[in-house]
N, C-alpha and C positions, 0 to 999 in steps of 0.2 A: 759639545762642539770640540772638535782636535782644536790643536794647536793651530795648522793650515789656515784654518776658517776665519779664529778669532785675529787670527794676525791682517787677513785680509778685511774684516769687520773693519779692526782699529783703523787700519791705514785708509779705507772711505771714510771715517768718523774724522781720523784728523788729517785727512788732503794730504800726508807725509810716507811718504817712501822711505824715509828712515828709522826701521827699530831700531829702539833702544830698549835691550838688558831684557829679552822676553825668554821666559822661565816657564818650562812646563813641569809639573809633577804627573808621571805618567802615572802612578798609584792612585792619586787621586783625581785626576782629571783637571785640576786645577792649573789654571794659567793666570802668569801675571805679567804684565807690559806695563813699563813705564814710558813716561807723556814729558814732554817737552814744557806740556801746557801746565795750568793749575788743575789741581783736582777738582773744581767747580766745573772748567771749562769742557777737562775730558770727559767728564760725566753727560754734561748735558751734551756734547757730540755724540757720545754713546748712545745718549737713549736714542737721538733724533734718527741715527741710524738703525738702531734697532728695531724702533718702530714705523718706520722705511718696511722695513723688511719682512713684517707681520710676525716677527720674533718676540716670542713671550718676557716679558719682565717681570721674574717672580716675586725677588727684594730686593731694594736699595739698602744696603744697611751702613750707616755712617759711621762708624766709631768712636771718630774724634768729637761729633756733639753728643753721644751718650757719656764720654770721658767726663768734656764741660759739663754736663746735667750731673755728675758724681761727683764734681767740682775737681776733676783733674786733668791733668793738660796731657796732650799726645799731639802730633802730626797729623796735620787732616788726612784720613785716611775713609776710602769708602770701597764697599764690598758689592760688585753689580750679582745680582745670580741671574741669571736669563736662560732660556734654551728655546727647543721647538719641542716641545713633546709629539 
């Protein structure tokens, strides 16, 4: 998904017409959008939208609780992969 899409994604996901700080890596396809909200809450906007949309949700992968599970600390951070194939 461009940039275009997931920006429009986010912004049904959180009701906000306001980006903030959205980062595309044209190399890798990768996009990042920061949230107003809590990372729990964006998440679950995400998927609700996602799956709104019959959009594939491949992994959630959370990092900050594999940190805790190693027993070290980081910023809740979580990684959506999704697409349409």
């Amino acid at each position: 998904m461009e940039a275009g899409g997931l920006r429009r994604l986010y912004t049904s996901a959180m009701n906000d017409e306001n980006m903030h700080d959205a980062r595309c890596d044209c190399r890798s396809g990768l996009v990042s959008l920061r949230s107003e909200r809590s990372v729990a809450d964006t998440v679950a906007a995400m998927q609700r939208v996602i799956d709104a949309r019959g959009i594939r949700l491949f992994a959630l992968i959370d990092h900050a609780a594999e940190a805790r599970a190693a027993g070290l600390a980081m910023p809740d951070t979580v990684v959506m992969i999704f697409g349409d194939p």
